[in-house]
LUMLUMMI-19746 format. One record per residue (C-alpha): residue in three letters; x, y negated, z; residue number from 1. Coordinates in steps of 0.02 Angstrom, whole numbers, plus 50000, padded with zeros to 5 digits. Layout:
// residues N
<node code="ALA" xx="X" yy="Y" zz="Z" pos="NUM"/>
...
// end
This chain:
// residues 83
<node code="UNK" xx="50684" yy="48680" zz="48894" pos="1"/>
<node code="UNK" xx="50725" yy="48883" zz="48914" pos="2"/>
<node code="UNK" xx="50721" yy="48853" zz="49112" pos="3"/>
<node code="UNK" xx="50530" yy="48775" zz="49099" pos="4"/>
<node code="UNK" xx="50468" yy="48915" zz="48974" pos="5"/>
<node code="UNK" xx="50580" yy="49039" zz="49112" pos="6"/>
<node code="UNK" xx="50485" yy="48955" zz="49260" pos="7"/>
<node code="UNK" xx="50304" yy="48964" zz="49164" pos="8"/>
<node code="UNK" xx="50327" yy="49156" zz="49104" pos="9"/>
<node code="UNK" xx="50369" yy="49208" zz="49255" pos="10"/>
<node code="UNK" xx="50218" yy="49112" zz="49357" pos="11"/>
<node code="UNK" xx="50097" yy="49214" zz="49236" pos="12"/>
<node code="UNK" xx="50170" yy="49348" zz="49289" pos="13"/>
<node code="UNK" xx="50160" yy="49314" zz="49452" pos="14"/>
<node code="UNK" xx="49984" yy="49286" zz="49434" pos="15"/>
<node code="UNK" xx="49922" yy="49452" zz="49337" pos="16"/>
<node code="UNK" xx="50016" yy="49549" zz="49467" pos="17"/>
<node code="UNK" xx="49940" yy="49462" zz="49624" pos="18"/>
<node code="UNK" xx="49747" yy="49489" zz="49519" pos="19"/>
<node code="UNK" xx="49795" yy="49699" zz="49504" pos="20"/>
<node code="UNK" xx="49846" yy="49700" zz="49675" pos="21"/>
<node code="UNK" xx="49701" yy="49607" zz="49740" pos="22"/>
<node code="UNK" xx="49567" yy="49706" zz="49809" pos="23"/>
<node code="UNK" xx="49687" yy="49844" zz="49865" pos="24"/>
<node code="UNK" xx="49716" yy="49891" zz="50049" pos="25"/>
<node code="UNK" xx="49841" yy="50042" zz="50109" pos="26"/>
<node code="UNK" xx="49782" yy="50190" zz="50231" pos="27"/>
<node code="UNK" xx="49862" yy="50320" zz="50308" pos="28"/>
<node code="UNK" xx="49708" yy="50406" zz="50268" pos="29"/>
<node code="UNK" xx="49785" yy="50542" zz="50183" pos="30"/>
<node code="UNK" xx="49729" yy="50747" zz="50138" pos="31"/>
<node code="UNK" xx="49857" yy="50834" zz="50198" pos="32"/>
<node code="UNK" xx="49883" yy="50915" zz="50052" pos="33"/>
<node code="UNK" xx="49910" yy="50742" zz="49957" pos="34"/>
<node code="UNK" xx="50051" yy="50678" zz="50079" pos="35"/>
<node code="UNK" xx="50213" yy="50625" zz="49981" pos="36"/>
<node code="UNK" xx="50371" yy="50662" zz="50091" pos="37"/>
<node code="UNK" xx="50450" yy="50488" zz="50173" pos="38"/>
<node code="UNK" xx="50568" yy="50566" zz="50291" pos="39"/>
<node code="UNK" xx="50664" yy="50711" zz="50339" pos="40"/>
<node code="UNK" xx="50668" yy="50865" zz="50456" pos="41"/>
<node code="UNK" xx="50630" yy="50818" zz="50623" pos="42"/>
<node code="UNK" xx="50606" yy="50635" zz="50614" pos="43"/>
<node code="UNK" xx="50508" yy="50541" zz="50752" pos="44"/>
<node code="UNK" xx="50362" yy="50448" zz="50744" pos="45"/>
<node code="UNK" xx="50463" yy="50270" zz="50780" pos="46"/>
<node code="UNK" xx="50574" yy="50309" zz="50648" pos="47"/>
<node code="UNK" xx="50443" yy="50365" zz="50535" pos="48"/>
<node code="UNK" xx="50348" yy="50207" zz="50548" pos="49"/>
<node code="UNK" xx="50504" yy="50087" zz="50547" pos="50"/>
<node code="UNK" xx="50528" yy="50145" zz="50373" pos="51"/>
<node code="UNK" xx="50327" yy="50084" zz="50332" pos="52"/>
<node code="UNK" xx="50264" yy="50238" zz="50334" pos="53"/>
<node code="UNK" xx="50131" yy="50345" zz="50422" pos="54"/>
<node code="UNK" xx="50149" yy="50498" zz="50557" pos="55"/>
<node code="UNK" xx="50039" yy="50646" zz="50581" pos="56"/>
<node code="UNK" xx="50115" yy="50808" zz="50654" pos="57"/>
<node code="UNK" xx="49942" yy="50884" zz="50678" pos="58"/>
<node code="UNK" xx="49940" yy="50978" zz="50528" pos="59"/>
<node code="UNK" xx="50112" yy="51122" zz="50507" pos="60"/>
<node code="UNK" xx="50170" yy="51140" zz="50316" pos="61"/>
<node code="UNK" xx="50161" yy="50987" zz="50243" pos="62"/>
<node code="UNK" xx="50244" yy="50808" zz="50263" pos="63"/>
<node code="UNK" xx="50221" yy="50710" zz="50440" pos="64"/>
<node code="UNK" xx="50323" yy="50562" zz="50387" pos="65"/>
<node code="UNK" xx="50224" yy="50517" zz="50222" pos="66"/>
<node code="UNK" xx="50181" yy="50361" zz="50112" pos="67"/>
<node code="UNK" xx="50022" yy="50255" zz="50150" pos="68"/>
<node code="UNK" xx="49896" yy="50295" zz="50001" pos="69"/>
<node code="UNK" xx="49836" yy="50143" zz="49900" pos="70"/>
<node code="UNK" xx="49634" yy="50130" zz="49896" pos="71"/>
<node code="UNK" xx="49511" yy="49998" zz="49834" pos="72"/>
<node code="UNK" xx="49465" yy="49885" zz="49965" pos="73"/>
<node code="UNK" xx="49282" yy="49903" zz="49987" pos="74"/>
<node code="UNK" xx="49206" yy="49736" zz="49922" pos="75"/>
<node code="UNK" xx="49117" yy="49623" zz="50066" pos="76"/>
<node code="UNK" xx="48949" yy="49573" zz="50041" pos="77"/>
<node code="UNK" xx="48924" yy="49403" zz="50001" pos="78"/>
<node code="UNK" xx="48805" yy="49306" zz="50113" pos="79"/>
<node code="UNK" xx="48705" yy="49189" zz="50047" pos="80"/>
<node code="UNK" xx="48728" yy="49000" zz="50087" pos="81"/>
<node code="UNK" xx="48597" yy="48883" zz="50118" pos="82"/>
<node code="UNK" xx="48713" yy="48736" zz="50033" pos="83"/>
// end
């Protein structure tokens, strides 16, 4: 009984996380100014993006390995349908 109660708590959970994280995309998108560190001194690009992340070495004081920011996807239009 305590594995079928385990099994149904943890689909409901499964479920109210996949409905927050639907409707999210990740972009690398990022002020440079809002860039949080996800490397170290001198990393490359390759490395950089092995580890998920994004690269931008265009800008000089601030993080060029950094985490992808999480935005809103925008929502699609619905067409409408004849049927």
């Amino acid at each position: 009984m305590e594995h079928k109660v385990t099994f149904i708590l943890a689909m409901v959970l499964m479920l109210v996380l996949s409905a927050l994280v639907e409707g999210q995309t990740e972009t690398c998108d990022v002020q440079a100014k809002a860039r949080k560190n996800c490397g170290f001194s001198g990393i490359t690009r390759k490395e950089c993006e092995d580890r998920g992340c994004c690269f931008n070495n265009k800008v000089r004081g601030v993080p060029w390995c950094f985490h992808k920011q999480v935005v809103e996807a925008a929502e699609e239009e619905e067409e409408d349908c004849p049927f």
